[in-house]
N, C-alpha and C positions, 0 to 999 in steps of 0.2 A: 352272485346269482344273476343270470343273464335275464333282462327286462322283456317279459310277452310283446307281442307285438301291438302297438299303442293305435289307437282308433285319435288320431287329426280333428276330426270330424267324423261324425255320422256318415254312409255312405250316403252318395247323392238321392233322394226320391225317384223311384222310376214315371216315367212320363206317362201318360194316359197314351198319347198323340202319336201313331206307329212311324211319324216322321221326323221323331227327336229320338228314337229310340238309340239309332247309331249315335250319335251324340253324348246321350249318357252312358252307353256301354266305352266309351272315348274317356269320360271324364273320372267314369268310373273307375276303370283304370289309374287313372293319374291320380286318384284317391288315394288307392291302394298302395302305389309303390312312391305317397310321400308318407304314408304311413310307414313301412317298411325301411326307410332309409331315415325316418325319425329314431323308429328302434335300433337299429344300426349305430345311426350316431353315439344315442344313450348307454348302450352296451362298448362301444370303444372307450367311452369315458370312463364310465365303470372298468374298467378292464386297465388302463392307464394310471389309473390312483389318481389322486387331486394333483392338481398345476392348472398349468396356464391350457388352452383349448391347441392344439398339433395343430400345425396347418393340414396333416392326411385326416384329422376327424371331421375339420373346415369343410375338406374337399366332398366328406359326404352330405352335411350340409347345401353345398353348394349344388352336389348334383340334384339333391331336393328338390331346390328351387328350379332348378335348371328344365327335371321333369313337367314340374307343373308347369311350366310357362308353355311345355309345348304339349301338353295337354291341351292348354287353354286354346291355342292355336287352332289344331287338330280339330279340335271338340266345336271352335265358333265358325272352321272351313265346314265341316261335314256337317253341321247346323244349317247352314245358308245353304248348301247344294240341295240338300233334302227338304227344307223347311222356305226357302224363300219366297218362290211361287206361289204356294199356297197361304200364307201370310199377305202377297198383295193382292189377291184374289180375293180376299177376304176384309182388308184393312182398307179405307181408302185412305188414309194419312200416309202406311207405306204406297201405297198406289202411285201419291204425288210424289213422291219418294223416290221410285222407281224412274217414271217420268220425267225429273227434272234430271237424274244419271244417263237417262238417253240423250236429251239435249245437251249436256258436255260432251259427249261426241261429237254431236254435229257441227261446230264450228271448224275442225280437222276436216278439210274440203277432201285427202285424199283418202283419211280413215273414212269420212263418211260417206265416198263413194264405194268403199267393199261395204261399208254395214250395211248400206244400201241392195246392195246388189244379195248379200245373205239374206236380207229379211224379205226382199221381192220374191228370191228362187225358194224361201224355204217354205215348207209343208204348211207350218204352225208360224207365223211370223212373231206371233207374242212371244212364244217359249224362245224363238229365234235371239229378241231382244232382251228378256232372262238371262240367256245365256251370254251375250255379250258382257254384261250388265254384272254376272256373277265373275267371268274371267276377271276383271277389276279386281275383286275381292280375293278372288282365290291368289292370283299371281303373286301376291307379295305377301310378306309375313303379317300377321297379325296381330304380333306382340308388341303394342305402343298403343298408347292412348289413344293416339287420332285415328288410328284405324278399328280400334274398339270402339270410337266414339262414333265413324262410318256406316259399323255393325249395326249399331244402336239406331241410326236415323233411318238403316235402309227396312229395318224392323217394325218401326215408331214404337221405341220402347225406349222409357226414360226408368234409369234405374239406379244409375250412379252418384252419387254425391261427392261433395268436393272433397273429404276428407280418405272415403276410398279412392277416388279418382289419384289423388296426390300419392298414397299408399303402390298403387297401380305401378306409378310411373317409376318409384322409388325401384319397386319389384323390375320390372322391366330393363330398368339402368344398370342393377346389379348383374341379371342374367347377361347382357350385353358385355359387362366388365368381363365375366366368365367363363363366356366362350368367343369371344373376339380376342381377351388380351389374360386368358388364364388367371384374373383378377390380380395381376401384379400392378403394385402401386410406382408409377415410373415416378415419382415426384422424390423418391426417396433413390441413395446413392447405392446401394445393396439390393435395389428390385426390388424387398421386399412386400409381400402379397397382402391386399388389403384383410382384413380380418372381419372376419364375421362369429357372433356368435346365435346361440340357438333361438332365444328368444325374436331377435326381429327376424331371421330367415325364417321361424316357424310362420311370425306375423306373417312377412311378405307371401310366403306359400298360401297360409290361409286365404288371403285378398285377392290371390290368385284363380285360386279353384272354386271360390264362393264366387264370384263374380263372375265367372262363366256360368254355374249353377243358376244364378239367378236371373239369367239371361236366358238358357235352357227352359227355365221353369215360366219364364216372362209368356217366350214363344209356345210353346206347350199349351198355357190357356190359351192365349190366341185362336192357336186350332182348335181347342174344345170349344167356344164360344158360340 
C-alpha cells in the first residue's frame, strides 16, 4: 500500500507582518514539496522490497534536499527585499548594521564615486543606499553559512546555535556535492556516488527549512513590535 503523503513538519505559521508574507508563501512551498518527495522516497522503497537504498531512490532524496536549500535562498532573498528597510527603520542595532555596510563601500574610491553620484541624483537617498546595500545580498547565493550569518547581522537577529549552525553547513556541503558534481565520489576508482540515506537528508532538510522559519518568524516580530 502506497504511504499518504507525510507532513516533515507542521506547515510554517503564517506571519502577522504583510512584509514576510511572500516569504512564507516561498517557504511554504518548500515545505510541501520536502514533504512530497519524502513520500515519494518511502513509496519507492516500499515498492522495491528490502535491500540496500538504489542510488534512483538516493536521487529523490537528494533532490529533497536540493529543494529546500533553495527554498531557503528564495525565502531569506525575498525576506530582505520586502522586509529590510523596515527592520532598520525600526531596529537601531540593524541601523548600525546598515551603516557600517555603506562604509565598506566607501574605501573603492571609483565604486564610491557612482554610489556617490546615485545617492546625490536620487529622489530618496536612504532607500538609494538600501538598495545598494540589498544588491550585496541579493547578487550572490545564500546557501552558506557566512552569508546566512550576513542575513542575521544585517537583521540583528541572533538565532543560531553552534550545533544547528554545523548541521547548516553539513546541509549546504551536501547540496553543493549535488549539483556541482551529481554527488559522485571521485576518491573512489568507479566514480561511484556518495550515499545518502533518509534519516540524515530528512535531518539536514529539516535544519534547512526550520532555520529559515525561524529567521522569518525572528523578522516578523520585529515588525510587530
Amino acid at each position: 500500500m502506497l504511504e499518504q503523503s507525510v507532513n516533515l513538519f507542521n506547515a510554517p505559521e503564517k506571519p502577522k507582518s504583510e512584509k514576510c508574507s511572500k516569504s512564507h508563501r516561498i517557504l511554504s512551498r518548500a515545505y510541501d514539496a520536502a514533504n512530497e518527495f519524502l513520500t515519494q522516497f518511502r513509496n519507492a522503497r516500499k515498492d522495491s522490497g528490502p535491500g540496500s537504498v538504489k542510488d534512483t531512490h538516493q536521487d529523490i532524496l537528494r533532490a529533497m534536499l536540493v529543494f529546500a536549500c533553495a527554498g531557503f535562498d528564495s525565502c531569506l532573498k525575498r525576506l530582505l527585499e520586502d522586509a529590510l528597510e523596515a527592520v532598520i527603520n525600526a531596529d537601531q542595532k540593524a541601523e548600525e548594521a546598515f551603516t557600517e555596510s555603506v562604509k565598506r563601500k566607501v574605501p573603492d574610491i571609483e565604486r564610491s564615486r557612482d554610489l556617490l553620484a546615485k545617492v546625490l541624483t536620487a529622489k530618496d537617498p536612504r532607500k538609494q543606499l538600501v538598495r545598494e546595500v540589498l544588491s550585496d545580498h541579493l547578487g550572490e547565493s545564500l546557501q552558506s553559512v557566512s552569508q546566512y550569518a550576513r542575513v542575521l547581522a544585517a537583521f540583528n537577529v541572533q538565532i543560531a546555535d553552534k550545533k544547528r549552525l554545523a548541521c547548516l553547513k553539513e546541509a549546504f556541503e551536501a547540496r553543493n556535492f549535488i549539483i556541482h558534481e551529481m554527488d559522485i565520489d571521485f576518491s573512489q576508482k568507479k566514480r561511484s556516488r556518495r550515499q545518502r540515506n533518509e534519516d540524515a537528508m530528512t535531518e539536514m532538510t529539516r535544519t534547512v527549512l526550520t532555520t529559515a522559519y525561524d529567521l522569518l518568524s525572528a523578522v516578523d516580530t520585529k515588525l510587530r513590535d
